[in-house]
mmJSON file of the N, C-alpha and C atoms, coordinates in Angstrom:
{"data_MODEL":{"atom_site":{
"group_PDB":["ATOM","ATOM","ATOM","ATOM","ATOM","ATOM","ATOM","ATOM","ATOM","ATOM","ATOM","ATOM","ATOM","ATOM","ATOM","ATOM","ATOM","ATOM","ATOM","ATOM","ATOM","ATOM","ATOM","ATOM","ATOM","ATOM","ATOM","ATOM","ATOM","ATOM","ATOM","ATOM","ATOM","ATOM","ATOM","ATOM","ATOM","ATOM","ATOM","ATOM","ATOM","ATOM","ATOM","ATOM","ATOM","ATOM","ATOM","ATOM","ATOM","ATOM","ATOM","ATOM","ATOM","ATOM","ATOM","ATOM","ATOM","ATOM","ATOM","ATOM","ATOM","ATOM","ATOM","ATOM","ATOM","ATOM","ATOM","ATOM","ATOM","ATOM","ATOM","ATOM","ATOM","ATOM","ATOM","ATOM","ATOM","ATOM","ATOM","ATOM","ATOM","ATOM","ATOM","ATOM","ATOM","ATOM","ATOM","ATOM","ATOM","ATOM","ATOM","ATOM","ATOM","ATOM","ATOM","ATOM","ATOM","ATOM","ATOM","ATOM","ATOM","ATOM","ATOM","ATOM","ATOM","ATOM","ATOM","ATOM","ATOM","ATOM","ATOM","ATOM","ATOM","ATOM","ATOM","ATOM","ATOM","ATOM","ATOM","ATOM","ATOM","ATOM","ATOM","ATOM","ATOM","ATOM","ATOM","ATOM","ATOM","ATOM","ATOM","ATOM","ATOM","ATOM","ATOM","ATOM","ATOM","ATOM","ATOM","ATOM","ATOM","ATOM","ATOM","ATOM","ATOM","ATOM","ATOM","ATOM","ATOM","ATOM","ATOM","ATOM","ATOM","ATOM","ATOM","ATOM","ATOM","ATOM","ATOM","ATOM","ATOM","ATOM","ATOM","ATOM","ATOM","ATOM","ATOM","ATOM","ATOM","ATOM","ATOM","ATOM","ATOM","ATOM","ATOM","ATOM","ATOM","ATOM","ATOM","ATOM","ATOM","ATOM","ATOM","ATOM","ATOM","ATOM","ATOM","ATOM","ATOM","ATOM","ATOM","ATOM","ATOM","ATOM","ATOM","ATOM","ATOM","ATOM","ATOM","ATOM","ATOM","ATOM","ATOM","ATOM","ATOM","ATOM","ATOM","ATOM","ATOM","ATOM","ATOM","ATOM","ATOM","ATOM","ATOM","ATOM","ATOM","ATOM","ATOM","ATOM","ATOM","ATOM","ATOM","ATOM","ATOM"],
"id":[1,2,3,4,5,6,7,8,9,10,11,12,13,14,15,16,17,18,19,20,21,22,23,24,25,26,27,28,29,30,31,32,33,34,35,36,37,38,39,40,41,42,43,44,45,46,47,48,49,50,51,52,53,54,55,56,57,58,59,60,61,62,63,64,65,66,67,68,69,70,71,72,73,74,75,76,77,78,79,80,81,82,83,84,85,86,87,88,89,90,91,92,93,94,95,96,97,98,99,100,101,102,103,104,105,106,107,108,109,110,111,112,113,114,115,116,117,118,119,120,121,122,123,124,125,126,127,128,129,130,131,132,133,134,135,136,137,138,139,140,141,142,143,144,145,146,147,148,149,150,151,152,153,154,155,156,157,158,159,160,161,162,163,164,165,166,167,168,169,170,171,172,173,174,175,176,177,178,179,180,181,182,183,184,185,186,187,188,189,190,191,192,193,194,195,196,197,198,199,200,201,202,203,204,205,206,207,208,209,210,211,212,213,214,215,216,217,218,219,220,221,222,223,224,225],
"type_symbol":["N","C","C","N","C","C","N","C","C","N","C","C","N","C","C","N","C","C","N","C","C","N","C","C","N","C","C","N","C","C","N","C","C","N","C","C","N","C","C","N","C","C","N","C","C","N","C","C","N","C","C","N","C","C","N","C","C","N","C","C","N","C","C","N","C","C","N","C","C","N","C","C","N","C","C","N","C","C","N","C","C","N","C","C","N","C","C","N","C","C","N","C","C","N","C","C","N","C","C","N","C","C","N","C","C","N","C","C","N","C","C","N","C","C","N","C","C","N","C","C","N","C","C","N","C","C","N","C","C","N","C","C","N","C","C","N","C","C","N","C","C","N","C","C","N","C","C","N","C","C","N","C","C","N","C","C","N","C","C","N","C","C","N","C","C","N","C","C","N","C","C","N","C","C","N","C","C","N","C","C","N","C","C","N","C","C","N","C","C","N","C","C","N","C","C","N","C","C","N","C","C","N","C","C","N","C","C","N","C","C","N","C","C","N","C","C","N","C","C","N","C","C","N","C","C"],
"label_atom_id":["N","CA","C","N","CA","C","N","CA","C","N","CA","C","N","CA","C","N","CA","C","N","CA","C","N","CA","C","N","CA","C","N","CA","C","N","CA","C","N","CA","C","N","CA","C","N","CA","C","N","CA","C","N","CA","C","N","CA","C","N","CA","C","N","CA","C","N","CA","C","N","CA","C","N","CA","C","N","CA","C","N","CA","C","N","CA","C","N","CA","C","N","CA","C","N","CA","C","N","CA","C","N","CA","C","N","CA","C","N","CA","C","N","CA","C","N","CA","C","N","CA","C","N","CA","C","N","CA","C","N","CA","C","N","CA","C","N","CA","C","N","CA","C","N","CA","C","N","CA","C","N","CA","C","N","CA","C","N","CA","C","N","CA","C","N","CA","C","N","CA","C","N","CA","C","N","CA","C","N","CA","C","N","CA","C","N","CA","C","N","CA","C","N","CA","C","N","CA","C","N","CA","C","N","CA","C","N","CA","C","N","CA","C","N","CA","C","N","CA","C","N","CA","C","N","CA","C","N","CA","C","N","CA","C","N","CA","C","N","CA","C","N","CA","C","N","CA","C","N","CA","C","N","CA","C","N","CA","C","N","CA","C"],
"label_alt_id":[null,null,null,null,null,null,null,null,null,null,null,null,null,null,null,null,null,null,null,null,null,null,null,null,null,null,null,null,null,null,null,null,null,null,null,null,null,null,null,null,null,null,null,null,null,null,null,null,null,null,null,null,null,null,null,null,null,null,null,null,null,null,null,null,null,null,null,null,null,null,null,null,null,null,null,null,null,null,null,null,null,null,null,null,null,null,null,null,null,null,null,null,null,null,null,null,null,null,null,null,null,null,null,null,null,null,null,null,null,null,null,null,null,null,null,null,null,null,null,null,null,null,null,null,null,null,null,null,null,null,null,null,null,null,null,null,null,null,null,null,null,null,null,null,null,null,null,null,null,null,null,null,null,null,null,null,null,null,null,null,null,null,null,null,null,null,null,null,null,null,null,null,null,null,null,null,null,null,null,null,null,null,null,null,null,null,null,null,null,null,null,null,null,null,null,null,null,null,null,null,null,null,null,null,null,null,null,null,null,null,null,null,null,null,null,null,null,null,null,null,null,null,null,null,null],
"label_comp_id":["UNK","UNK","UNK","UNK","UNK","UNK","UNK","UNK","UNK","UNK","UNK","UNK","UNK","UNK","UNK","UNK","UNK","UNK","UNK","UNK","UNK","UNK","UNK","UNK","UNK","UNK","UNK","UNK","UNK","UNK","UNK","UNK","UNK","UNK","UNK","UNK","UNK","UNK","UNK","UNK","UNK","UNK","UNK","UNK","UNK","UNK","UNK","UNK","UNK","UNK","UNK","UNK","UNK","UNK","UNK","UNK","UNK","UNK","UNK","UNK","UNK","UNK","UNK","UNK","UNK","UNK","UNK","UNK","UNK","UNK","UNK","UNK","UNK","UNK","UNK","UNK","UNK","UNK","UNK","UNK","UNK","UNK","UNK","UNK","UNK","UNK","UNK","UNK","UNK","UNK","UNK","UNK","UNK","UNK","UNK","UNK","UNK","UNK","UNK","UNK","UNK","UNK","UNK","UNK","UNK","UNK","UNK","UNK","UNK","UNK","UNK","UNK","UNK","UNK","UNK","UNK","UNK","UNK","UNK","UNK","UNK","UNK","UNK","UNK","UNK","UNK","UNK","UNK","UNK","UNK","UNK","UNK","UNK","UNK","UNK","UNK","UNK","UNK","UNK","UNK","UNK","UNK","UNK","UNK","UNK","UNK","UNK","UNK","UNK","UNK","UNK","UNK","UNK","UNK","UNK","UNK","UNK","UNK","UNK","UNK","UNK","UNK","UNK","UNK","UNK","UNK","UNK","UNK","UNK","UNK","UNK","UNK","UNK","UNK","UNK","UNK","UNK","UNK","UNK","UNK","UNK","UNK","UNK","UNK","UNK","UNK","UNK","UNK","UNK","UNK","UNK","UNK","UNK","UNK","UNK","UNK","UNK","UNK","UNK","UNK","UNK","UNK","UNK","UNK","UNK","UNK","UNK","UNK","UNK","UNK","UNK","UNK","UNK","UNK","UNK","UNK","UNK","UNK","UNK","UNK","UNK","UNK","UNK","UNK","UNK"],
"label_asym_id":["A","A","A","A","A","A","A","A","A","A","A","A","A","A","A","A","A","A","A","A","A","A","A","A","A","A","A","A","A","A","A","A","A","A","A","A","A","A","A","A","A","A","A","A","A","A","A","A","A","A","A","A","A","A","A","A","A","A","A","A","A","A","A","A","A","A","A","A","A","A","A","A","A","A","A","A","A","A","A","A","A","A","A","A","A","A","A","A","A","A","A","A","A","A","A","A","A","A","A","A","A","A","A","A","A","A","A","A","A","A","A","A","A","A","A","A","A","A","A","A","A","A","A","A","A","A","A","A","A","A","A","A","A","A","A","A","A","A","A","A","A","A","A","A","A","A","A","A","A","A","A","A","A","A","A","A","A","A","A","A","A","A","A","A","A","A","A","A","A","A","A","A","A","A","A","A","A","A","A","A","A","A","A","A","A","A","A","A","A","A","A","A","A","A","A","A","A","A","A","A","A","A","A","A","A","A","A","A","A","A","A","A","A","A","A","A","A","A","A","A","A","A","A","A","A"],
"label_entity_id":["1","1","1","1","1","1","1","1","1","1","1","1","1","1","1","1","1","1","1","1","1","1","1","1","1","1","1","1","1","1","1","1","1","1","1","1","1","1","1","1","1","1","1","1","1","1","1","1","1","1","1","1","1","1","1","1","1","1","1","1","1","1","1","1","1","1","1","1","1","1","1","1","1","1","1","1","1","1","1","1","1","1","1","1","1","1","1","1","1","1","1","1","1","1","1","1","1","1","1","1","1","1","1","1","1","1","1","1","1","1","1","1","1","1","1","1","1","1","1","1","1","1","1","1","1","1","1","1","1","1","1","1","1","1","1","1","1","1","1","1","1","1","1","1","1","1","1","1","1","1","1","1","1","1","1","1","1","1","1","1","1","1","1","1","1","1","1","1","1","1","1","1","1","1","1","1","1","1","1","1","1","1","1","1","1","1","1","1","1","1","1","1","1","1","1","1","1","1","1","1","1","1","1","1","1","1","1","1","1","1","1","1","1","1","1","1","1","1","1","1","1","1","1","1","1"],
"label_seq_id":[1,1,1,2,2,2,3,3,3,4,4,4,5,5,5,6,6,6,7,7,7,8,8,8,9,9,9,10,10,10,11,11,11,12,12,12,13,13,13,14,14,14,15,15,15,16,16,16,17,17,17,18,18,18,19,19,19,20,20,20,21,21,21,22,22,22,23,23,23,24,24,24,25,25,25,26,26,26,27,27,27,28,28,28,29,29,29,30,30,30,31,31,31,32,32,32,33,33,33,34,34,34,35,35,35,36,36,36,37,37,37,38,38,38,39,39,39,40,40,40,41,41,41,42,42,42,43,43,43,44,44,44,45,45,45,46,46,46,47,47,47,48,48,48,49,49,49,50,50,50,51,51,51,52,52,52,53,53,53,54,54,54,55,55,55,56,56,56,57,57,57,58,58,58,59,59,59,60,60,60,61,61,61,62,62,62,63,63,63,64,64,64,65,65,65,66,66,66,67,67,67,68,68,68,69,69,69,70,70,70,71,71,71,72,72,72,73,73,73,74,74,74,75,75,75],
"pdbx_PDB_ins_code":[null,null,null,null,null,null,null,null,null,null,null,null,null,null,null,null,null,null,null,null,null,null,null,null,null,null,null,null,null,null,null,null,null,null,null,null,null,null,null,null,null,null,null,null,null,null,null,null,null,null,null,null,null,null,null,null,null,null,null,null,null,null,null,null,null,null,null,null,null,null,null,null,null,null,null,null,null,null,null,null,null,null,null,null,null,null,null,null,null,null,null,null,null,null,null,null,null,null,null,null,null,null,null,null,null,null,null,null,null,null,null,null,null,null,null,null,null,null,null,null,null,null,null,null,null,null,null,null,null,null,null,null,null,null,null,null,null,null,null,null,null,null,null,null,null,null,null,null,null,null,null,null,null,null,null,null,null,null,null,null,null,null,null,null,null,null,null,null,null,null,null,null,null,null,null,null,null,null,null,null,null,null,null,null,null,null,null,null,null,null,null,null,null,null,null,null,null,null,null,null,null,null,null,null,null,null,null,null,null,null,null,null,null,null,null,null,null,null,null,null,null,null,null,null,null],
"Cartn_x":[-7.93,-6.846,-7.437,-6.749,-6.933,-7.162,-8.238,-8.607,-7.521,-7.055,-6.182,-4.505,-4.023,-2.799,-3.203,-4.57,-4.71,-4.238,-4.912,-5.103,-3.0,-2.988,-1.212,-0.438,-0.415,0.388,0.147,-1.24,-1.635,-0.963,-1.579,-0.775,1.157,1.708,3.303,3.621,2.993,3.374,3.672,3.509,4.223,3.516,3.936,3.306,2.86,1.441,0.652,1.424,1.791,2.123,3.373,4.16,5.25,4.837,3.917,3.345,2.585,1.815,1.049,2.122,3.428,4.572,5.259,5.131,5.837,4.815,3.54,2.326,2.395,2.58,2.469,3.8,5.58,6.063,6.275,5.754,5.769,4.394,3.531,1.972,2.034,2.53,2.719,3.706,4.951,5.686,5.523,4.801,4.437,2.792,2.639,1.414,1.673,2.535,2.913,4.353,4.815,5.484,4.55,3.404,2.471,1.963,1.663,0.832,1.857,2.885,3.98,4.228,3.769,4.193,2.742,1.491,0.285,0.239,0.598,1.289,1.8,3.102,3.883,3.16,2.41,1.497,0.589,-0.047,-0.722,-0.667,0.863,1.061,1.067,0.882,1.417,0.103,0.461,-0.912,-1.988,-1.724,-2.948,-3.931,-5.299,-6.21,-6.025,-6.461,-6.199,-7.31,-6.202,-6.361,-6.293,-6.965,-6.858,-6.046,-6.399,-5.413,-3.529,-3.31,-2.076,-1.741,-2.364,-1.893,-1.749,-2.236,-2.084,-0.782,-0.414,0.527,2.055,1.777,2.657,3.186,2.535,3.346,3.669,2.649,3.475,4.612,5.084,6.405,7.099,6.987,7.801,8.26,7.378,7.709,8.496,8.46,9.048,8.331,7.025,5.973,5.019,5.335,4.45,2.793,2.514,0.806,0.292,-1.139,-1.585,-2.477,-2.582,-3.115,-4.512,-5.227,-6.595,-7.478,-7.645,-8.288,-8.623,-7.403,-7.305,-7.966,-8.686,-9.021,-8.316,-8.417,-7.273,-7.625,-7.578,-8.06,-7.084,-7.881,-7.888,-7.623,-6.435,-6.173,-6.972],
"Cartn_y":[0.17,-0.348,-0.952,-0.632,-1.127,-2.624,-3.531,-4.794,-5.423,-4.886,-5.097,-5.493,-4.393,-4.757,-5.797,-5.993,-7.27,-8.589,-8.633,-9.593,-10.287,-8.909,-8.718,-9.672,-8.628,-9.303,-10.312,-11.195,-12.694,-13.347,-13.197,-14.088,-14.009,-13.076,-13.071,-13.332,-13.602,-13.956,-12.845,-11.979,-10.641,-9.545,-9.916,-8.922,-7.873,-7.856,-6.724,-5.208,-5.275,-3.691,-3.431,-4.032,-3.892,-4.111,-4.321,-4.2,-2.799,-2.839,-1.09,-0.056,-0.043,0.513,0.698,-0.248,-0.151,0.341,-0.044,0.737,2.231,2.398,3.949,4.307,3.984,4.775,4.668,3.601,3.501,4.103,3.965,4.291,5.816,6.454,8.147,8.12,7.701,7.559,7.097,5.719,4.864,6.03,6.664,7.35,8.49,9.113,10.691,9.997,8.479,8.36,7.802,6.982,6.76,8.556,9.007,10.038,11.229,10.989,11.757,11.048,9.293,9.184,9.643,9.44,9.877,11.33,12.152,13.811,13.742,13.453,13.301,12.587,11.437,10.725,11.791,12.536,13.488,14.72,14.905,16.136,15.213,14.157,13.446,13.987,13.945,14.214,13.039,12.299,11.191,11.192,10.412,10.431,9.797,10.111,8.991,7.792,6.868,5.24,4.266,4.154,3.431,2.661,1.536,0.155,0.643,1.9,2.232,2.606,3.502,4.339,2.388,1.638,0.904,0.207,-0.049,-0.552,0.059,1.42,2.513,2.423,2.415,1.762,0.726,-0.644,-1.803,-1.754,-0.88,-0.686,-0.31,1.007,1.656,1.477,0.481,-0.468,-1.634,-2.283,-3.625,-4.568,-4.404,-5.335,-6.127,-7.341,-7.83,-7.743,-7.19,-7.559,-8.58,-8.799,-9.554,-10.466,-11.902,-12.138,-11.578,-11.089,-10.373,-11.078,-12.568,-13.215,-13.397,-13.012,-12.947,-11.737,-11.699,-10.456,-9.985,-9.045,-7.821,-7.119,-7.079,-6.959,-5.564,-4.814,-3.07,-3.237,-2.232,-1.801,-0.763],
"Cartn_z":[17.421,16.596,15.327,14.32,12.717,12.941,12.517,12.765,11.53,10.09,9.481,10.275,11.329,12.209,12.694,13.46,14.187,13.263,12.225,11.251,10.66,10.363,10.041,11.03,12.278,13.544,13.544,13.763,13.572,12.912,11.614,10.495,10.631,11.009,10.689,12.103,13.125,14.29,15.124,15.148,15.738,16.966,17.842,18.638,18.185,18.954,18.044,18.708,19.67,20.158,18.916,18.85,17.716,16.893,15.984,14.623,14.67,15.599,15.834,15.832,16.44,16.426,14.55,14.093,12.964,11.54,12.054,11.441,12.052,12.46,13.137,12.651,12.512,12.2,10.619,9.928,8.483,7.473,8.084,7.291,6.794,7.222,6.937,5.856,5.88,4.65,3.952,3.903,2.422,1.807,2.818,2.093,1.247,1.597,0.929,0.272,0.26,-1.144,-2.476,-1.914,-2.946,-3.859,-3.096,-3.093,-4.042,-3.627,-4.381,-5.984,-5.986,-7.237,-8.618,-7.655,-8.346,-8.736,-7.77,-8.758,-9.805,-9.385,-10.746,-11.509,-11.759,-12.703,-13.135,-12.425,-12.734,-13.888,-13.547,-14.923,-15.898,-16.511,-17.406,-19.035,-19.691,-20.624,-20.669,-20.098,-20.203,-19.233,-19.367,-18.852,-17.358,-16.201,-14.718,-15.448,-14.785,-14.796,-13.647,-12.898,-11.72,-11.804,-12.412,-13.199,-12.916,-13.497,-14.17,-12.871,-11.917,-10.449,-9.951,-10.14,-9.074,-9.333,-11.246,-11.614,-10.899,-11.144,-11.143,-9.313,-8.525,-7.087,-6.617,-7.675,-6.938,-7.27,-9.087,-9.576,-8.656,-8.319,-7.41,-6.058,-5.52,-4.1,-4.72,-5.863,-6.774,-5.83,-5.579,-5.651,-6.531,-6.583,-8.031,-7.317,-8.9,-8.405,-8.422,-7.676,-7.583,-8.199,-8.384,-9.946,-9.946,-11.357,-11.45,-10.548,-10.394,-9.828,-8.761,-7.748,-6.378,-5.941,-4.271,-3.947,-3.176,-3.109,-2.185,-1.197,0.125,1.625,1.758,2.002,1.991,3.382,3.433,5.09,5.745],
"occupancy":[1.0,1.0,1.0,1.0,1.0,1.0,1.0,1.0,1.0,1.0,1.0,1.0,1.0,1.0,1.0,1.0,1.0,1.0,1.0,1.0,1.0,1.0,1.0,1.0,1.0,1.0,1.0,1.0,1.0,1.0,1.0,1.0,1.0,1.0,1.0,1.0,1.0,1.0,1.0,1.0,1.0,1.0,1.0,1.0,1.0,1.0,1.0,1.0,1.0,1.0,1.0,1.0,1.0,1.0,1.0,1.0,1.0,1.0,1.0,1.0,1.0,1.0,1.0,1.0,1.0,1.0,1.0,1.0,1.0,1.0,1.0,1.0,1.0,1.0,1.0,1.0,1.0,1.0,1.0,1.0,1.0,1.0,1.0,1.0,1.0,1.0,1.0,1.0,1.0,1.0,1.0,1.0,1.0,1.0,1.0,1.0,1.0,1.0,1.0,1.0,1.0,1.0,1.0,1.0,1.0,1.0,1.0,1.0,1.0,1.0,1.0,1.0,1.0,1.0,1.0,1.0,1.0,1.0,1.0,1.0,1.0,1.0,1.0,1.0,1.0,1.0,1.0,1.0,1.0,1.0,1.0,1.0,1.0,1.0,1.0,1.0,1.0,1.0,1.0,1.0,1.0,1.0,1.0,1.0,1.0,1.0,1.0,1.0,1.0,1.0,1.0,1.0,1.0,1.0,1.0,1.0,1.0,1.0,1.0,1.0,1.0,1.0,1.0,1.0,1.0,1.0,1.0,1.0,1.0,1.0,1.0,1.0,1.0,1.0,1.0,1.0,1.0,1.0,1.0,1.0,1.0,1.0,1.0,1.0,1.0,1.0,1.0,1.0,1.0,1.0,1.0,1.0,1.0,1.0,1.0,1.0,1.0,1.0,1.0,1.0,1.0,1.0,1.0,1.0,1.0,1.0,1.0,1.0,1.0,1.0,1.0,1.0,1.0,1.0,1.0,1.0,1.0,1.0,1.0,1.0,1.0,1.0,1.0,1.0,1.0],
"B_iso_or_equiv":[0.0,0.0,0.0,0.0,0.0,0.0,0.0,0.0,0.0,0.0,0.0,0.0,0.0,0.0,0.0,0.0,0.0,0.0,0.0,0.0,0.0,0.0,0.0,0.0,0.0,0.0,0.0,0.0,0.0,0.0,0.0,0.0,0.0,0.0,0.0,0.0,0.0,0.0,0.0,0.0,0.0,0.0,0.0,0.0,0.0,0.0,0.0,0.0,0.0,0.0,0.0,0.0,0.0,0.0,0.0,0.0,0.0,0.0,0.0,0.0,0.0,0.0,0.0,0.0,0.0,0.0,0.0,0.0,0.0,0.0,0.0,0.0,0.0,0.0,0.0,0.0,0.0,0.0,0.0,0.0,0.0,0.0,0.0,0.0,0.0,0.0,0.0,0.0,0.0,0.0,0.0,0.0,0.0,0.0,0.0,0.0,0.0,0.0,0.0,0.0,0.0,0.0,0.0,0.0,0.0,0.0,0.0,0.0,0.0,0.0,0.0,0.0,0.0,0.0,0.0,0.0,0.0,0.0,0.0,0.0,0.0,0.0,0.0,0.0,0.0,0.0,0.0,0.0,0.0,0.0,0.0,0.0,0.0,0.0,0.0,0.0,0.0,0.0,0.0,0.0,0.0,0.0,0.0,0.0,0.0,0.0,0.0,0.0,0.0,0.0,0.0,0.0,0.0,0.0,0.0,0.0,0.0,0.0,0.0,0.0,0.0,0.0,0.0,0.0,0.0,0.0,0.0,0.0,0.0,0.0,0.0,0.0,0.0,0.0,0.0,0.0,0.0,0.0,0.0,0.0,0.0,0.0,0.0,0.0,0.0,0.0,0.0,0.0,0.0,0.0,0.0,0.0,0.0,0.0,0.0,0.0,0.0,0.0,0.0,0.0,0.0,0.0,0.0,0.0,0.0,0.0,0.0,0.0,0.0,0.0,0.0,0.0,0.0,0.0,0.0,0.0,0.0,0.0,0.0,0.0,0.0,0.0,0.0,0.0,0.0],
"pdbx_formal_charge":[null,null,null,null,null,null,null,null,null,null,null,null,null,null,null,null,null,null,null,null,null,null,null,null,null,null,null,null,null,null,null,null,null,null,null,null,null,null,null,null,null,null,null,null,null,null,null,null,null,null,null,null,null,null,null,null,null,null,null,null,null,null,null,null,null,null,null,null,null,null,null,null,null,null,null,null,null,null,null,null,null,null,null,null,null,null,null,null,null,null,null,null,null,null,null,null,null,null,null,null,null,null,null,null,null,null,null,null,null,null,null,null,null,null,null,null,null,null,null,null,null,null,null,null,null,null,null,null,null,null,null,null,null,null,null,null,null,null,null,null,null,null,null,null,null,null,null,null,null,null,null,null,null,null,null,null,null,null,null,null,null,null,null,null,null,null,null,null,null,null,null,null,null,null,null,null,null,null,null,null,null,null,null,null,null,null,null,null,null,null,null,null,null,null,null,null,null,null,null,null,null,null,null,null,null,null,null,null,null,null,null,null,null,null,null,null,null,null,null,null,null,null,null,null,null],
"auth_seq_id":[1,1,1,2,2,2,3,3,3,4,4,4,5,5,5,6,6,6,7,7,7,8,8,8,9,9,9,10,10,10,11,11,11,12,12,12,13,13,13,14,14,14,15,15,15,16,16,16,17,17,17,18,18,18,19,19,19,20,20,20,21,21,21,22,22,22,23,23,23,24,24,24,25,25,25,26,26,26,27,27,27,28,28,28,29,29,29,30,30,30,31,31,31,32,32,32,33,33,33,34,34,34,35,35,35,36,36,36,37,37,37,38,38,38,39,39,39,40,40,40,41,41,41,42,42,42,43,43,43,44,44,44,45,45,45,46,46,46,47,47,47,48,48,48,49,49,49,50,50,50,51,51,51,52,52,52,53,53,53,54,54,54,55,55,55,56,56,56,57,57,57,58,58,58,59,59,59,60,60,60,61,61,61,62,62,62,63,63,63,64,64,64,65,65,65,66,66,66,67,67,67,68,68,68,69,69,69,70,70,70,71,71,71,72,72,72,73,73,73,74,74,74,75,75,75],
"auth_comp_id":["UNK","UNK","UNK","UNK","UNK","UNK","UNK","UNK","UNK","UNK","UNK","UNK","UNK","UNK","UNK","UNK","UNK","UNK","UNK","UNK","UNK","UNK","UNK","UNK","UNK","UNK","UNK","UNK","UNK","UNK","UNK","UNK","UNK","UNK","UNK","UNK","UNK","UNK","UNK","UNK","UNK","UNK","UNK","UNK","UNK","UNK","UNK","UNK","UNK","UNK","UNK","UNK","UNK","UNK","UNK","UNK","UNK","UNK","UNK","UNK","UNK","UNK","UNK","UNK","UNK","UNK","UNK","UNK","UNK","UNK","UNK","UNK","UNK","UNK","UNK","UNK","UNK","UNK","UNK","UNK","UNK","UNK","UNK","UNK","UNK","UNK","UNK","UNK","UNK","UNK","UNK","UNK","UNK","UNK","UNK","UNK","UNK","UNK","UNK","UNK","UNK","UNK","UNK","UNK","UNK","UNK","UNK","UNK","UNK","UNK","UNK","UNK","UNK","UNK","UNK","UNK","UNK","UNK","UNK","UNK","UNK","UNK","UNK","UNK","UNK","UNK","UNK","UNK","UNK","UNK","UNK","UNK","UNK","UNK","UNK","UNK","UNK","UNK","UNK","UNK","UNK","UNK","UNK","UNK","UNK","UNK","UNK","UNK","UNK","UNK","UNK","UNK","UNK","UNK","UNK","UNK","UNK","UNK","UNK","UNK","UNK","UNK","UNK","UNK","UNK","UNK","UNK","UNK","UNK","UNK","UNK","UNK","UNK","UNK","UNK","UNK","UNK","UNK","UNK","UNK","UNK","UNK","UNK","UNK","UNK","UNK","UNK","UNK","UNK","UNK","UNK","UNK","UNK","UNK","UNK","UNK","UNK","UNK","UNK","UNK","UNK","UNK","UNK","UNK","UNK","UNK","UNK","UNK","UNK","UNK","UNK","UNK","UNK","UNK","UNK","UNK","UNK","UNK","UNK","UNK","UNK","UNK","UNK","UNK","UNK"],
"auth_asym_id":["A","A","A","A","A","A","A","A","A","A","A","A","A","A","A","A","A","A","A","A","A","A","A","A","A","A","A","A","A","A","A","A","A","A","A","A","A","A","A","A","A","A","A","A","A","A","A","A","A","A","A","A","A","A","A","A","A","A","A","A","A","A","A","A","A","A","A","A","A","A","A","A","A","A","A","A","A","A","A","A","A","A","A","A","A","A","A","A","A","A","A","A","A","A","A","A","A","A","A","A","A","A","A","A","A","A","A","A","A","A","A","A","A","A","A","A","A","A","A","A","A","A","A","A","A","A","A","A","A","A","A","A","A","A","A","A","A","A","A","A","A","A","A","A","A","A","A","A","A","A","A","A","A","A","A","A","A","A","A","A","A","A","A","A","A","A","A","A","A","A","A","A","A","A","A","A","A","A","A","A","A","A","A","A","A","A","A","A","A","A","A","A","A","A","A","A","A","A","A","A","A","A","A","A","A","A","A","A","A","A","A","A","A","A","A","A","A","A","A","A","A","A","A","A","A"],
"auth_atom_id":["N","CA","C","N","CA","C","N","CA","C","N","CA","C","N","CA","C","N","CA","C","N","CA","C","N","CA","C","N","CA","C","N","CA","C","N","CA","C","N","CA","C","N","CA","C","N","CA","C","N","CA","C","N","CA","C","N","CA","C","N","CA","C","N","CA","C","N","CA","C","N","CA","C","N","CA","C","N","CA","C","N","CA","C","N","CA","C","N","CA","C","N","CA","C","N","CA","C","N","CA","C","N","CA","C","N","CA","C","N","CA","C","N","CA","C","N","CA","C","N","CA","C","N","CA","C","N","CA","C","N","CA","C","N","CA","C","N","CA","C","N","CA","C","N","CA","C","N","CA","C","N","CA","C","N","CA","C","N","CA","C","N","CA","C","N","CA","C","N","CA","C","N","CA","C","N","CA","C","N","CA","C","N","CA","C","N","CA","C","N","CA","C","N","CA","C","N","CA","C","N","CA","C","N","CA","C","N","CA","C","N","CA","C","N","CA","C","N","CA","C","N","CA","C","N","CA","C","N","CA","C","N","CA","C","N","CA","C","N","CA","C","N","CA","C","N","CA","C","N","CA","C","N","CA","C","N","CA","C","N","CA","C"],
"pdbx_PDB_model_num":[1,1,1,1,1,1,1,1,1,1,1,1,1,1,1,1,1,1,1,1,1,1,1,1,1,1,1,1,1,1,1,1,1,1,1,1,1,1,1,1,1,1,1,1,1,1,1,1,1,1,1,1,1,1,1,1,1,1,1,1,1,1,1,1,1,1,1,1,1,1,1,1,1,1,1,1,1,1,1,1,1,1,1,1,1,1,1,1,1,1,1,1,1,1,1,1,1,1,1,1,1,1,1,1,1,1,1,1,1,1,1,1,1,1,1,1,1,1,1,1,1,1,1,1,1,1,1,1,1,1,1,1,1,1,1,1,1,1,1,1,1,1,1,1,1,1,1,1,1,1,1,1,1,1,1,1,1,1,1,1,1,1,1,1,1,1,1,1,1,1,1,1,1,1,1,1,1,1,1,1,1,1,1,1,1,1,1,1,1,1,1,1,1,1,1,1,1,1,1,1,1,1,1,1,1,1,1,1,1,1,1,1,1,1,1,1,1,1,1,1,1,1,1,1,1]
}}}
């Protein structure tokens, strides 16, 4: 099991079997909708920009990012 679910379930209180459950039926869709918006970013005439792909889904989830300063714990 992803030591990230562990970490998740912890912190939000949540049984880990139902967090592994909701990681398992959500992780496939948030991936091939990210993945769907970096295509379309793709035909665009501009150069790839990490920065911008990352801007470009917290948009599209209407997630604010996170301040530059803070670090960010990869699932």
């Amino acid at each position: 099991m992803n030591e990230r679910i562990k970490e998740l379930a912890e912190f939000h209180n949540i049984d880990i079997n139902v967090m592994q459950a909701i990681y398992d039926d959500l992780m496939p869709s948030i991936i091939q909708e990210c993945s769907k918006i970096l295509l379309e970013w793709k035909k665009e005439p501009f150069p790839f920009n990490e920065d911008t792909a990352v801007e470009l889904i917290h948009k599209h989830f209407n997630v604010e990012l996170p301040p530059k300063n803070i670090r960010v714990i990869k699932i």
